[in-house]
KOLVOMAR-505601 format. One line per field, with one value per residue: residue number from 1; residue in three letters; x, z, y of N, C-alpha, C in turn. Coordinates in steps of 0.05 Angstrom, whole numbers, plus 5000, padded with zeros to 4 digits. Last residue first. Layout:
BEGIN
num	NUM/... $
residuo	ALA/... $
nu	X/... $
nw	Z/... $
nv	Y/... $
cau	X/... $
caw	Z/... $
cav	Y/... $
cu	X/... $
cw	Z/... $
cv	Y/... $
This chain:
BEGIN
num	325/324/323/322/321/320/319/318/317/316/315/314/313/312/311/310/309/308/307/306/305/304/303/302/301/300/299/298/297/296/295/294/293/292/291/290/289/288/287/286/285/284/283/282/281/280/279/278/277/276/275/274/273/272/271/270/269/268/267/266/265/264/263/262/261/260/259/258/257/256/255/254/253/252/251/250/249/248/247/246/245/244/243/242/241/240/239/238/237/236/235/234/233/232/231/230/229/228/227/226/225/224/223/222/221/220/219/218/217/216/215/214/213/212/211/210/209/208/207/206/205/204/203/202/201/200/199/198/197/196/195/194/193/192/191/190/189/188/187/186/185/184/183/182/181/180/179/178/177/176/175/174/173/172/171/170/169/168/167/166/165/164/163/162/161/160/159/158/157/156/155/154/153/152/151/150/149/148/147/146/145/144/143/142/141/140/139/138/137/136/135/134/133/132/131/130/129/128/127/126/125/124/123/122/121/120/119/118/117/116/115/114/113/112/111/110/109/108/107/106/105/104/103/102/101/100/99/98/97/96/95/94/93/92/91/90/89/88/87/86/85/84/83/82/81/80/79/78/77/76/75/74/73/72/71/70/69/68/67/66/65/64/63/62/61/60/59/58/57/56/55/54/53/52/51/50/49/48/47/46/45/44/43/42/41/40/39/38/37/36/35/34/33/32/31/30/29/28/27/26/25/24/23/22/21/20/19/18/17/16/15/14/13/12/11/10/9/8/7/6/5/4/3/2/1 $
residuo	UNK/UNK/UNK/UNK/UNK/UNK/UNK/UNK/UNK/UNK/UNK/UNK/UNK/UNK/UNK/UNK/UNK/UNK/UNK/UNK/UNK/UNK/UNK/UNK/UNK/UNK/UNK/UNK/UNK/UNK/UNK/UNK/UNK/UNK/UNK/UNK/UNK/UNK/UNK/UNK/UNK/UNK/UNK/UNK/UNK/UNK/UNK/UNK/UNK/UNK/UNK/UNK/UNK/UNK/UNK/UNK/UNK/UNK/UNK/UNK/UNK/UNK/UNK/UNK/UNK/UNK/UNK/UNK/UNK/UNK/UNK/UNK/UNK/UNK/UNK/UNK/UNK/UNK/UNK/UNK/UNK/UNK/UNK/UNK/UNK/UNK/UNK/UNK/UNK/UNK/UNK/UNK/UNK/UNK/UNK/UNK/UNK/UNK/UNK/UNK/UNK/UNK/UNK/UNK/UNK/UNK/UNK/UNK/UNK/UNK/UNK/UNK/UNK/UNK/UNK/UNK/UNK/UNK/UNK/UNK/UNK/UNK/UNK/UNK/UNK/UNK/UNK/UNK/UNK/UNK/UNK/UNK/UNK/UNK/UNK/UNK/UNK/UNK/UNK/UNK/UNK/UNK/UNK/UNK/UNK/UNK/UNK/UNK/UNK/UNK/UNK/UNK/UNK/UNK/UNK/UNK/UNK/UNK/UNK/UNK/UNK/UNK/UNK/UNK/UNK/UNK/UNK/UNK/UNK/UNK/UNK/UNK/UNK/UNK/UNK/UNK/UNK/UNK/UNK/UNK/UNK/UNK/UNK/UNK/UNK/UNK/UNK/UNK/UNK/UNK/UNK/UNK/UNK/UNK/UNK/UNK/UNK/UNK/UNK/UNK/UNK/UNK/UNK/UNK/UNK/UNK/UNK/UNK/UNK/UNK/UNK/UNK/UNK/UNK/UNK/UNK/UNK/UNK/UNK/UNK/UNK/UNK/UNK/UNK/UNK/UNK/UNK/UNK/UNK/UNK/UNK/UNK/UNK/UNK/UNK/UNK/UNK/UNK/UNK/UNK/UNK/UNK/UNK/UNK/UNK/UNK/UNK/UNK/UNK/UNK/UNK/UNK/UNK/UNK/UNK/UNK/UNK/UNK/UNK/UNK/UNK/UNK/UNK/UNK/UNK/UNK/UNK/UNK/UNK/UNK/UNK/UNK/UNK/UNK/UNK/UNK/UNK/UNK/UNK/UNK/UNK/UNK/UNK/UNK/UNK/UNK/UNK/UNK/UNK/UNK/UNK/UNK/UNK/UNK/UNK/UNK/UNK/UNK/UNK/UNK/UNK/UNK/UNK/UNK/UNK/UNK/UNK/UNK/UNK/UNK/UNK/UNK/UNK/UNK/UNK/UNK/UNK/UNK/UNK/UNK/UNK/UNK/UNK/UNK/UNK $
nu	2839/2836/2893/2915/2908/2934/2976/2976/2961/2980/2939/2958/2979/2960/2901/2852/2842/2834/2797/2756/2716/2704/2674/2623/2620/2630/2667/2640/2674/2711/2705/2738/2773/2834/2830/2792/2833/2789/2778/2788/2851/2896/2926/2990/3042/3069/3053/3054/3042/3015/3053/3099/3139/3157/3185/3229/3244/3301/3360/3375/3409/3391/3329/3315/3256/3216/3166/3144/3093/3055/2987/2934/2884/2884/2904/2954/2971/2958/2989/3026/3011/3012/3067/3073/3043/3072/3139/3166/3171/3186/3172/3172/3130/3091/3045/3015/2955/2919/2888/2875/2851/2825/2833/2782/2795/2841/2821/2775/2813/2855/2811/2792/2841/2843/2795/2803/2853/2863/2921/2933/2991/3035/3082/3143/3168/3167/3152/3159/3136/3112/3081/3076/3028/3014/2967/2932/2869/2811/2776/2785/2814/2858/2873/2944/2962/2969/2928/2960/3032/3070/3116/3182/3246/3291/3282/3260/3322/3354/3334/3341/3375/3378/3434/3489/3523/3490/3475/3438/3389/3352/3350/3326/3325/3289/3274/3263/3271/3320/3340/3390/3406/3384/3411/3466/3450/3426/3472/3493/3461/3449/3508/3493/3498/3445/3441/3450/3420/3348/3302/3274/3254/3201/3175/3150/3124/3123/3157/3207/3209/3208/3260/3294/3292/3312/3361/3382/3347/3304/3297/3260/3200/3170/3117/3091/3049/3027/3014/2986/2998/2996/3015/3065/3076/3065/3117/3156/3136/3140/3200/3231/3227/3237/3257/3279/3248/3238/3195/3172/3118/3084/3045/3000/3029/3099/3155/3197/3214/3172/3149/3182/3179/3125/3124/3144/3123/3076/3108/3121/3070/3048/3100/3080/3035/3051/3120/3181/3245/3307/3335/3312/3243/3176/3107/3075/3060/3023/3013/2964/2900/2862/2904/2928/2888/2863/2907/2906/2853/2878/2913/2881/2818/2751/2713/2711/2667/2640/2586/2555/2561/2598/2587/2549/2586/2620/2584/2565/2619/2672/2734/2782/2820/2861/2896/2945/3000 $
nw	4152/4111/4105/4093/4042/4015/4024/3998/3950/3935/3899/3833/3830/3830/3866/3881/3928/3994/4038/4057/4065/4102/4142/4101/4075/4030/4044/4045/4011/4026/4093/4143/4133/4116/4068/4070/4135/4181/4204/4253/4271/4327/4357/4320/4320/4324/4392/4405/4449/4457/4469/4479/4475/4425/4415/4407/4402/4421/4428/4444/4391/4323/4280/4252/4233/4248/4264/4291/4272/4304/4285/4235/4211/4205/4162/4170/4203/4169/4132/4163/4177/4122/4118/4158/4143/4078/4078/4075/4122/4166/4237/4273/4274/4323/4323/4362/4365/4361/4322/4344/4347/4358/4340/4313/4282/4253/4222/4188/4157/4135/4103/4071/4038/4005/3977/3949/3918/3904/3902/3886/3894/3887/3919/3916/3904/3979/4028/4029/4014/4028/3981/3950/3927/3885/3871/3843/3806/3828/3853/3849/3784/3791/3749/3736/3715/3673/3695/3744/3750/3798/3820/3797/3809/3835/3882/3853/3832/3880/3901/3851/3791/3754/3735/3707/3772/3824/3889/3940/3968/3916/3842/3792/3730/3683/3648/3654/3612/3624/3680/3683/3676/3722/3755/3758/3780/3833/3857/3849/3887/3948/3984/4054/4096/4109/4039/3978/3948/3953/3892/3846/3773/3710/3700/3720/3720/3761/3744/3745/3800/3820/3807/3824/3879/3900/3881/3904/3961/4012/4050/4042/4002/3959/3929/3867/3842/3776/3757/3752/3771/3821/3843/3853/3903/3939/3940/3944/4007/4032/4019/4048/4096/4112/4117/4050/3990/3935/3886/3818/3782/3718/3680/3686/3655/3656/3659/3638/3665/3681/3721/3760/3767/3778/3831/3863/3870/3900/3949/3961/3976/4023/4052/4069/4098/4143/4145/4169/4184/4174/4200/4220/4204/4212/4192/4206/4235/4214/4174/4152/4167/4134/4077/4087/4091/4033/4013/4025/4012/3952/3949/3949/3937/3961/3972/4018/4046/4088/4079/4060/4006/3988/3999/3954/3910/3919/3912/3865/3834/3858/3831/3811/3756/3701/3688/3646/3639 $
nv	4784/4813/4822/4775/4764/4801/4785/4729/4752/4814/4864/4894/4959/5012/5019/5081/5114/5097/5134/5164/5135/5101/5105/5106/5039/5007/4964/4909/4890/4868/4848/4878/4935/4955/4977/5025/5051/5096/5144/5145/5133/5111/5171/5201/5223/5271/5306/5367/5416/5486/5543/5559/5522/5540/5576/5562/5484/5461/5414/5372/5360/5390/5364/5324/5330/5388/5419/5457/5501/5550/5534/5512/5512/5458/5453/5449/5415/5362/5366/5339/5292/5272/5253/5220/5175/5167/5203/5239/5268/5210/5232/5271/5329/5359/5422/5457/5484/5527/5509/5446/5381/5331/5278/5280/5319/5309/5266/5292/5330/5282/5245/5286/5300/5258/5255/5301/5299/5225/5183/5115/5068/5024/4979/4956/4892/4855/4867/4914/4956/5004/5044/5106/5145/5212/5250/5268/5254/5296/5320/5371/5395/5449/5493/5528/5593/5621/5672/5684/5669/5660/5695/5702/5669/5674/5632/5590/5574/5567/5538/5480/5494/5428/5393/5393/5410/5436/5475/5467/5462/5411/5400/5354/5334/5313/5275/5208/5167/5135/5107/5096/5156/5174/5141/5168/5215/5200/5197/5249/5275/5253/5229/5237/5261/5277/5293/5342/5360/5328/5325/5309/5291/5281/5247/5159/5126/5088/5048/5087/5105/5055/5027/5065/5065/5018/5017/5076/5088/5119/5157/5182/5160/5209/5225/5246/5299/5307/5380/5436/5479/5475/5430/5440/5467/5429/5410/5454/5469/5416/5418/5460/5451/5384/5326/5312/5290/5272/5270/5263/5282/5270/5312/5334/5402/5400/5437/5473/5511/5538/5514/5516/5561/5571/5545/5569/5618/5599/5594/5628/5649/5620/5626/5684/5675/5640/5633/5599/5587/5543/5501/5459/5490/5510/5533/5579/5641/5694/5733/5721/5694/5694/5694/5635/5600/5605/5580/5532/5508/5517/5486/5436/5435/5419/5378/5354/5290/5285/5309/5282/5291/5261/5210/5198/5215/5171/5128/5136/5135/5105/5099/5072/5109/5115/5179/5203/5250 $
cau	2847/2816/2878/2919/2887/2901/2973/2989/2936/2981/2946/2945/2991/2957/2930/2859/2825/2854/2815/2788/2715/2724/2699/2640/2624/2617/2681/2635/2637/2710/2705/2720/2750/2831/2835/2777/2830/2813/2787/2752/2835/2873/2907/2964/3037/3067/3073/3043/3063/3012/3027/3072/3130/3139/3159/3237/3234/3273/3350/3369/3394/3412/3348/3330/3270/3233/3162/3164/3098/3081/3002/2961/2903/2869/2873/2944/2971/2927/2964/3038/3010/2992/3052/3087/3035/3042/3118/3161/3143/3194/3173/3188/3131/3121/3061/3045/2970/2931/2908/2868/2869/2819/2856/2787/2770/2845/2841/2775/2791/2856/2832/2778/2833/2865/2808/2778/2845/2853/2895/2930/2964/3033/3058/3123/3171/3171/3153/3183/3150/3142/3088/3081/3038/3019/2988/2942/2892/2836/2770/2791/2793/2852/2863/2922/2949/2982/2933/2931/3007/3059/3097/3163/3222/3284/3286/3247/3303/3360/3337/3310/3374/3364/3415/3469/3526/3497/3476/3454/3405/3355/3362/3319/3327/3294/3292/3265/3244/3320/3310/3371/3419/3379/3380/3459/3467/3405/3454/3507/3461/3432/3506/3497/3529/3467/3434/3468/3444/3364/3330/3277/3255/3222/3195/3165/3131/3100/3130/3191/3210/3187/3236/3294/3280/3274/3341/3377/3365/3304/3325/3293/3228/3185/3139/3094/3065/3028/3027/2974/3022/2985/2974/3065/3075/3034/3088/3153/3141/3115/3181/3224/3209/3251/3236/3276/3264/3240/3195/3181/3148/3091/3077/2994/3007/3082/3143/3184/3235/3197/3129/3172/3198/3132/3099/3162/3148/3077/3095/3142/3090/3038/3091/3107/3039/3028/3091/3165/3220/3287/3345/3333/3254/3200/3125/3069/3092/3031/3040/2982/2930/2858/2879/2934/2903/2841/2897/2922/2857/2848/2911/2901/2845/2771/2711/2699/2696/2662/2612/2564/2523/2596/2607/2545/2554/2633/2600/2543/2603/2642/2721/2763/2806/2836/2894/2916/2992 $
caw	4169/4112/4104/4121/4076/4008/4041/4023/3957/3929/3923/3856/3828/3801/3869/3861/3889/3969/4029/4056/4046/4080/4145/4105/4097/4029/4038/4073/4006/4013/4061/4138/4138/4143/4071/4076/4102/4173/4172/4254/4272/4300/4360/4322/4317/4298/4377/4399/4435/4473/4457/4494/4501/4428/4419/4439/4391/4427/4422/4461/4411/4351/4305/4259/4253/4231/4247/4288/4283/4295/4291/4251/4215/4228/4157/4155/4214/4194/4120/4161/4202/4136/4109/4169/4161/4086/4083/4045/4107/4152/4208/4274/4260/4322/4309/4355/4373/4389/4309/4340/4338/4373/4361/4323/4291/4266/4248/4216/4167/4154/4127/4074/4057/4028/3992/3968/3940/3895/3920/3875/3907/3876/3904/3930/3901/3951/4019/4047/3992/4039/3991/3948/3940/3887/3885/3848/3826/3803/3853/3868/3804/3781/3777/3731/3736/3671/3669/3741/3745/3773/3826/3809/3791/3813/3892/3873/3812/3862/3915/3864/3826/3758/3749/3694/3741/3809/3855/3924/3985/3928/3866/3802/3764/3693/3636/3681/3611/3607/3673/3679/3662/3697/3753/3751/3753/3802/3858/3847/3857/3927/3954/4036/4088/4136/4065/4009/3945/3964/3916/3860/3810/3737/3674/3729/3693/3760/3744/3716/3772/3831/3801/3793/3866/3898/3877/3870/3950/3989/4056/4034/4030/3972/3949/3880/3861/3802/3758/3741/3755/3805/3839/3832/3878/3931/3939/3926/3982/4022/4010/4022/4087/4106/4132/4075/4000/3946/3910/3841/3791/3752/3687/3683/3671/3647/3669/3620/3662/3656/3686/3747/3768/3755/3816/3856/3863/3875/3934/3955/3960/3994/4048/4057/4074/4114/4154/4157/4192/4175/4178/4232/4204/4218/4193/4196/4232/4234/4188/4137/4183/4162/4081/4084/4114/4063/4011/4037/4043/3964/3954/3973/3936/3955/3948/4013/4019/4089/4087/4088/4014/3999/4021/3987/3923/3917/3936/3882/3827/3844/3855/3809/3792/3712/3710/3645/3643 $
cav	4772/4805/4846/4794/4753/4804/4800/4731/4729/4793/4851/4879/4931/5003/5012/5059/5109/5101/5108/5178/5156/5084/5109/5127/5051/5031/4992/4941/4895/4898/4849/4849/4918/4940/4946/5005/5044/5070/5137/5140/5145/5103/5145/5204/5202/5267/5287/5338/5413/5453/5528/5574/5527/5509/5597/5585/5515/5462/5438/5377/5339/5372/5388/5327/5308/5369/5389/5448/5476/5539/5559/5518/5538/5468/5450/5478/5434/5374/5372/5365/5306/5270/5278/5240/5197/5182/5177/5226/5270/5228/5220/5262/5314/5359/5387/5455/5468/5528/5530/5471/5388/5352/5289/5263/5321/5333/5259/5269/5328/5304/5239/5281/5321/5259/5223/5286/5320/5263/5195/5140/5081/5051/4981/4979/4919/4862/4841/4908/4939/5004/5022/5078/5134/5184/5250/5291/5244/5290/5284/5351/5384/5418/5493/5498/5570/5609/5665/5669/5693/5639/5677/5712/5669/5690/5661/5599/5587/5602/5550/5495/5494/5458/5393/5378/5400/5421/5468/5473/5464/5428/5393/5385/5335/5335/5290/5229/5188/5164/5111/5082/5144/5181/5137/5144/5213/5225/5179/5223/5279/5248/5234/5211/5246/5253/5294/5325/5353/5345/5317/5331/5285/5291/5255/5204/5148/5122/5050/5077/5119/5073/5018/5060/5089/5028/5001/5067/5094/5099/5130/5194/5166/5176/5233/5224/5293/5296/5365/5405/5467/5491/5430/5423/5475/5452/5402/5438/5490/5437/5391/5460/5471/5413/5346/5306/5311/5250/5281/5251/5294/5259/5299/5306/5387/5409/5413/5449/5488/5553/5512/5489/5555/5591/5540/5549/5625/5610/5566/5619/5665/5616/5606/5676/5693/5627/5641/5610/5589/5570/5531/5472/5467/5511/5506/5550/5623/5668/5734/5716/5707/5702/5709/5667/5608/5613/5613/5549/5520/5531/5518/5440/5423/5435/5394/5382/5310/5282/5330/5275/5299/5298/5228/5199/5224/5205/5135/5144/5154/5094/5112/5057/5102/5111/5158/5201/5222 $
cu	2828/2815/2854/2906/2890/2890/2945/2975/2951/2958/2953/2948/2973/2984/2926/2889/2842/2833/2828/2808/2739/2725/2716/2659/2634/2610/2661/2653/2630/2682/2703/2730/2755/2808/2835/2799/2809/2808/2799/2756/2807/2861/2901/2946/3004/3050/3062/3060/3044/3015/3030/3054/3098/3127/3135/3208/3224/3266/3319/3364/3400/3397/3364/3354/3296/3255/3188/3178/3124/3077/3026/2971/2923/2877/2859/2920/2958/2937/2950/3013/3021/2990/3033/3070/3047/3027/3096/3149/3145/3155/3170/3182/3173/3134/3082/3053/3005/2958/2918/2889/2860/2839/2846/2808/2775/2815/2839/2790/2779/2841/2845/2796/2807/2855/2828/2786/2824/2857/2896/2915/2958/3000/3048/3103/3146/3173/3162/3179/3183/3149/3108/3095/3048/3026/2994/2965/2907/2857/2795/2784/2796/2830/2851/2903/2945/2981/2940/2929/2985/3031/3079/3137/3200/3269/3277/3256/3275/3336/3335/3316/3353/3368/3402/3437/3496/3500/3484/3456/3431/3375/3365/3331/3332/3296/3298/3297/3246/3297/3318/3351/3399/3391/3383/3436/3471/3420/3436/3485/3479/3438/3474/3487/3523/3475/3441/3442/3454/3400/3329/3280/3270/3225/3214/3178/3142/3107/3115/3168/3203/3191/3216/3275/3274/3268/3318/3358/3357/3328/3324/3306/3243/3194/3145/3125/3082/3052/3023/2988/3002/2993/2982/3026/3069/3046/3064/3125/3136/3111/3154/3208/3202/3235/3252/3261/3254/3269/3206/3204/3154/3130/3072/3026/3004/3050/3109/3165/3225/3207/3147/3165/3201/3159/3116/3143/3159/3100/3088/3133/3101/3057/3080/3107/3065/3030/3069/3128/3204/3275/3331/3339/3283/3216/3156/3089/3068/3046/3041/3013/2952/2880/2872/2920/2920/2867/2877/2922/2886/2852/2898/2913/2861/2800/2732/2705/2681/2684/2640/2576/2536/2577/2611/2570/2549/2609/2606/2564/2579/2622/2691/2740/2786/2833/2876/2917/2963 $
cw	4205/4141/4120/4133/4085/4040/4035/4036/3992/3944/3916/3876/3846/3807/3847/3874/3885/3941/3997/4051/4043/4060/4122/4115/4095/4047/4036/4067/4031/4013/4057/4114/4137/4150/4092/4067/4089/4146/4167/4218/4262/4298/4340/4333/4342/4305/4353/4385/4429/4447/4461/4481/4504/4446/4425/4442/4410/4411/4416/4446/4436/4367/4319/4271/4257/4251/4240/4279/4275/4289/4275/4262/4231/4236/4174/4154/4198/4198/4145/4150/4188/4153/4108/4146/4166/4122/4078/4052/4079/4130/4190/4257/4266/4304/4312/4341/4366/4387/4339/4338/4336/4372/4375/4352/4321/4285/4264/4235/4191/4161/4142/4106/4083/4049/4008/3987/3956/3916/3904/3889/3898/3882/3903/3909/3919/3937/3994/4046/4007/4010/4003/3979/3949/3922/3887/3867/3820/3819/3831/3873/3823/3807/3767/3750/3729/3697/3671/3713/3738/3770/3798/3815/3809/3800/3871/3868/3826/3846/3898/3879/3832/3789/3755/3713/3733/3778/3841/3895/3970/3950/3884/3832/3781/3725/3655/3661/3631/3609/3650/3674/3656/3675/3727/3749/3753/3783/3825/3842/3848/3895/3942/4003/4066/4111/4079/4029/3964/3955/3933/3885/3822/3769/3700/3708/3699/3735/3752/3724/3739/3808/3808/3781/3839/3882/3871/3868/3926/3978/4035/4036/4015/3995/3956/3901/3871/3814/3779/3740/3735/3778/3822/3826/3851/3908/3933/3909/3953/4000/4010/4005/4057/4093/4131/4094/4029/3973/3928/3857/3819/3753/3714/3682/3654/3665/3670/3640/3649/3649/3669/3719/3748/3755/3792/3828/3847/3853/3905/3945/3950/3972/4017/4036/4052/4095/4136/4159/4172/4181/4179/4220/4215/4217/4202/4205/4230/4230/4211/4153/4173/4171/4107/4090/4112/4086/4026/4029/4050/4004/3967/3980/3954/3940/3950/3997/4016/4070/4091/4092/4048/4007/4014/4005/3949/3925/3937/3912/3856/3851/3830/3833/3792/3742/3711/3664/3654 $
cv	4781/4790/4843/4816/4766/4790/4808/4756/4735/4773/4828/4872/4921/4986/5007/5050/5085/5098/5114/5152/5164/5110/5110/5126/5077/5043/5002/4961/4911/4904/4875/4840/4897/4933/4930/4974/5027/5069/5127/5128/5134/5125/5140/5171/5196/5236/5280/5332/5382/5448/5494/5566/5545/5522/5558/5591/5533/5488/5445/5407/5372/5367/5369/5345/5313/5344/5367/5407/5467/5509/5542/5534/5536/5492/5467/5472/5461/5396/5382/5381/5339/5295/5284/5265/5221/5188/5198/5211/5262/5241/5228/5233/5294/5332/5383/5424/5467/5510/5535/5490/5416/5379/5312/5260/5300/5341/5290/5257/5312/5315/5254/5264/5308/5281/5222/5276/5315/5270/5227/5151/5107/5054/5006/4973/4934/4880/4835/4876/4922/4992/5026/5079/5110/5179/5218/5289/5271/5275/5280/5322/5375/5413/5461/5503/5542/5579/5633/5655/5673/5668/5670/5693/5682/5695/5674/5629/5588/5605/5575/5510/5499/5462/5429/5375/5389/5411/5441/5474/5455/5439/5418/5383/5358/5324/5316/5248/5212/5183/5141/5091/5114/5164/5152/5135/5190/5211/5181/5198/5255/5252/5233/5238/5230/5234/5259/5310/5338/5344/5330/5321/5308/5287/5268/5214/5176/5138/5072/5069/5114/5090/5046/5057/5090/5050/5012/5045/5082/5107/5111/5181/5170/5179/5203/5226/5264/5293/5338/5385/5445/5495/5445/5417/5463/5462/5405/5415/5470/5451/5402/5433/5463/5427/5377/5330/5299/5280/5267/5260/5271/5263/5297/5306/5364/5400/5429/5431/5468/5525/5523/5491/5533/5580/5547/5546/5594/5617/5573/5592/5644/5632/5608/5647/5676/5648/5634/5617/5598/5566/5547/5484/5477/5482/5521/5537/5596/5646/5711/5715/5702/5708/5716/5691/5639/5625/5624/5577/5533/5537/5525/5473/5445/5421/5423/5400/5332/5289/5316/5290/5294/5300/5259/5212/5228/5220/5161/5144/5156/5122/5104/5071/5083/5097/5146/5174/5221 $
């Protein structure tokens, strides 16, 4: 699928000539992180742990998973997994792939998800089988059914009739050989995002690698953020802060971070304690959106460099004021 943005050529100018885009995508700094310290624990959720070696492994692993099963580059995969290793893993796997990403909440059920699947044209989605008690493949086997174009579901933390396992076909598939890479630009969309849509349906926002790294870059500048720190993400990362706060921990070489929402109650990570711990929920930062200016006509503000390419649904007139408000 082919995206047109409405990014303006002397803007993209002016914010690299600023350093605010840095012309990477998302491997890229996670093969940097490998590289300086491959055995330092990234992310942990209540099942496992894992390191930046491992990490990029198993990101490569999904990568070759994906491309057997038919998914191709420009297919939009929709991501709709809870705070669990495997939403990274799944994530980065889909750059190398040429694929876009579009992540949802997990508390969306059939309504939103019907709609969000035909207007992003997803051919594929990717679950979890279970989670707090509620049927995602059940769910799948009726969306498919509405939406026929989503010819592939992909479900994780088990099996299922008529669905690919993402656990076993990670484990079997080796890593994606160079050959067979995508390496996609970074001004390429590369990831959707929708809306609550809590006045209506969700509205669909397209961001490159620029326009998001470019916002982790300045919050992690901003919080003062350092491979000292510890994230402790308690939203979900189908939103955009929560996946936000999971981007600063690899920007800023992360150490641990124990990101997931739902360890029992009163259980702590044994290695939090020896690094200064944060909460997922960051001051404003310096990279407001430019909907929260004046007029648009001051989006050419550098704050406004890590704002969105394009919504492909207009503002309504109600929340167009509010904006302006």
């Amino acid at each position: 699928m082919q995206f047109a943005t409405v990014l303006k050529p002397e803007l993209a100018a002016r914010y690299r000539a600023g350093g605010l885009w840095l012309n990477k995508n998302f491997f890229d700094v996670i093969d940097e992180r490998d590289r300086a310290h491959p055995d330092r624990e990234v992310f942990a959720d209540g099942t496992r742990r894992i390191t930046y070696g491992a990490l990029k492994r198993e990101i490569e692993q999904c990568a070759e998973f994906f491309r057997n099963i038919g998914i191709e580059r420009g297919d939009v995969v929709t991501v709709q997994l809870p705070n669990r290793i495997a939403f990274p893993v799944v994530f980065f796997a889909l750059e190398l792939i040429g694929a876009v990403a579009n992540k949802v909440n997990p508390d969306f059920r059939a309504r939103e998800l019907e709609y969000i699947l035909k207007f992003s044209g997803s051919r594929a989605y990717v679950c979890p089988r279970e989670f707090k008690g509620f049927d995602y493949v059940a769910m799948a086997k009726a969306l498919r059914s509405a939406v026929p174009a989503v010819t592939h579901v992909v479900v994780a933390d088990g099996s299922a009739e008529g669905a690919f396992d993402l656990d076993a076909g990670i484990a079997k598939s080796p890593p994606i050989s160079a050959a067979d890479r995508v390496k996609m630009s970074p001004d390429e969309v590369f990831r959707m995002a929708f809306t609550s849509g809590t006045t209506g349906d969700p509205k669909c926002v397209l961001h490159s690698f620029n326009t998001t790294l470019c916002t982790v870059k300045l919050l992690n500048e901003d919080m003062l953020v350092t491979d000292r720190d510890v994230m402790l993400i308690y939203l979900p990362v189908g939103l955009n802060w929560g996946y936000i706060c999971l981007m600063q921990t690899i920007m800023a070489g992360g150490g641990v971070r124990c990101c997931w929402s739902d360890f029992p109650r009163g259980r702590r990570s044994k290695r939090s304690s020896a690094r200064r711990s944060r909460s997922s929920r960051p001051r404003p930062p310096r990279s407001s959106p430019c909907s929260t200016t004046p007029s648009w006509k001051d989006s050419t503000s550098p704050r406004c460099a890590s704002s969105l390419l394009a919504e492909r649904r207009p503002q309504s007139r109600r929340s167009a004021n509010s904006a302006n408000a």
